[in-house]
Structures are given as structure tokens and as C-alpha cells.
C-alpha positions as CSV (number, residue, x, y, z in Angstrom):
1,X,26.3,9.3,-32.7
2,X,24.9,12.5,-33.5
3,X,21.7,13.0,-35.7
4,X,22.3,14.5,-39.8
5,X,20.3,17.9,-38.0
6,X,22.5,17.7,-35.3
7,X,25.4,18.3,-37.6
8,X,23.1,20.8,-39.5
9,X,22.5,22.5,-36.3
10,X,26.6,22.5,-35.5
11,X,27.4,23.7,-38.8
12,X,24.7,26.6,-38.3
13,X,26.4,27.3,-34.9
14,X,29.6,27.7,-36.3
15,X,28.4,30.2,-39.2
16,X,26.6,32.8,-36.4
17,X,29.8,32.8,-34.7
18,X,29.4,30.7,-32.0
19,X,32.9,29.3,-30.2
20,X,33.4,25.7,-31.9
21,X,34.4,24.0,-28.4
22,X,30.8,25.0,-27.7
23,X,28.8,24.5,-30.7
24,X,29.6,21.1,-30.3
25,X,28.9,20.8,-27.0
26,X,25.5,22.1,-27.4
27,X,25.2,19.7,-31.2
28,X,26.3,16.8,-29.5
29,X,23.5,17.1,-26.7
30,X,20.8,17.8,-29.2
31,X,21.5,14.1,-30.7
32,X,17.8,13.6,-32.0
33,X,16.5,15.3,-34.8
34,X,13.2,16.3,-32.8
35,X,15.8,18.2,-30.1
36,X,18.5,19.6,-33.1
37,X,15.2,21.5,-35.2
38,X,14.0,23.2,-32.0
39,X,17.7,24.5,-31.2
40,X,17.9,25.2,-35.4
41,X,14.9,27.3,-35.1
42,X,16.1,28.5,-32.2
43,X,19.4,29.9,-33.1
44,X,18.0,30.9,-36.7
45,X,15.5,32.9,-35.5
46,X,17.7,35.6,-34.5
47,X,22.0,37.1,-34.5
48,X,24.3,36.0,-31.8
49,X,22.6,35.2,-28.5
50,X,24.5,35.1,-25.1
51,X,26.3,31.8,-24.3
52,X,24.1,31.2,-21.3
53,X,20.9,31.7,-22.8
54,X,21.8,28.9,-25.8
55,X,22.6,26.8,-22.6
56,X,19.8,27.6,-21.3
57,X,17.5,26.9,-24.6
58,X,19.1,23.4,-24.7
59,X,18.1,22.7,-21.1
60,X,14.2,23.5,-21.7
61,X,14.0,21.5,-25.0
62,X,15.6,18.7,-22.6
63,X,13.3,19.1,-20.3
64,X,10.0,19.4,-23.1
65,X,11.7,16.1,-24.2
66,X,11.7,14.0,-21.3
67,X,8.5,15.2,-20.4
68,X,6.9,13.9,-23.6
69,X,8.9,10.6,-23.2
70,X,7.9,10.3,-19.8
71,X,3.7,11.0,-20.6
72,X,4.3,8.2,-23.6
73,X,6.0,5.4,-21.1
74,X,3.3,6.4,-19.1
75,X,0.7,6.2,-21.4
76,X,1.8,2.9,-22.5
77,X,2.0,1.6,-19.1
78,X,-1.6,2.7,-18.4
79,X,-2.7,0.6,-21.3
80,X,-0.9,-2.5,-20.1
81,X,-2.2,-2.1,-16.9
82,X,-6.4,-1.5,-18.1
83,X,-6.0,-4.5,-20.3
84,X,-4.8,-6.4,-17.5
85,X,-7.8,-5.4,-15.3
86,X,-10.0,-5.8,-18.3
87,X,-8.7,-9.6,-18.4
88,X,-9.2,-10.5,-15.0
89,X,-12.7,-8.8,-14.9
90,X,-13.6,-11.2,-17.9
């Protein structure tokens, strides 16, 4: 199920003249409204871009996104594990 920006974002595709087949593609994989504004801003920010460099847009917020999921699991696990030192040290 794809995010109310997400549709914004497929919507916005379609106006700049982007292929549908693609526009969805690319909406459908920007599913969170964190990832659909960056590709918003992204393709608003200037007039038709190459298919491959939209593609490749999509990748690196991907990639931003994972990386800031994977610091917070991380993060969190951290904390689980001082606690758990903290207790047996008590």
C-alpha cells in the first residue's frame, strides 16, 4: 500500500511527462512518505531528467533509508545491551 505522498509523488511524475509504466514503478518503491518527499523534491526541483538518473535517485534515497534504519536498530540494540551490563554489574 502506497503512502498519500507516494501517490502525490506519482501524480507529479505523470504531469513532467514521465512514462506511466515507470512513474509507478518508481511511486510504488517510494512507499514511505520520508522516501516519496525526497523523490518529490527531487523531481520538482527541475524539467524532465533522464530515466536512469530518476532510477538512480530512487536507489540513493534507498540506500540513505536503510542506513538510518540500520544506525536506529543499532542504536536500540546498543541500549539493550549497556542496560544488560549495567544490571549484572549491580
Amino acid at each position: 500500500m502506497n503512502s498519500e505522498k507516494s501517490d502525490i509523488l506519482y501524480r507529479l511524475m505523470l504531469r513532467k511527462g514521465y512514462p506511466g509504466e515507470f512513474a509507478r514503478i518508481i511511486s510504488a518503491e517510494m512507499n514511505t512518505d520520508f522516501t516519496a518527499e525526497r523523490m518529490i523534491s527531487y523531481i520538482g526541483r527541475a524539467g524532465l531528467r533522464p530515466l536512469e538518473e530518476v532510477a538512480d535517485e530512487m536507489l540513493a534515497i534507498q540506500s540513505d533509508r536503510d542506513r538510518i534504519r540500520d544506525k536506529h536498530i543499532n542504536e536500540h540494540a546498543q541500549q539493550k545491551i549497556n542496560i544488560l551490563y549495567r544490571d549484572i554489574n549491580e
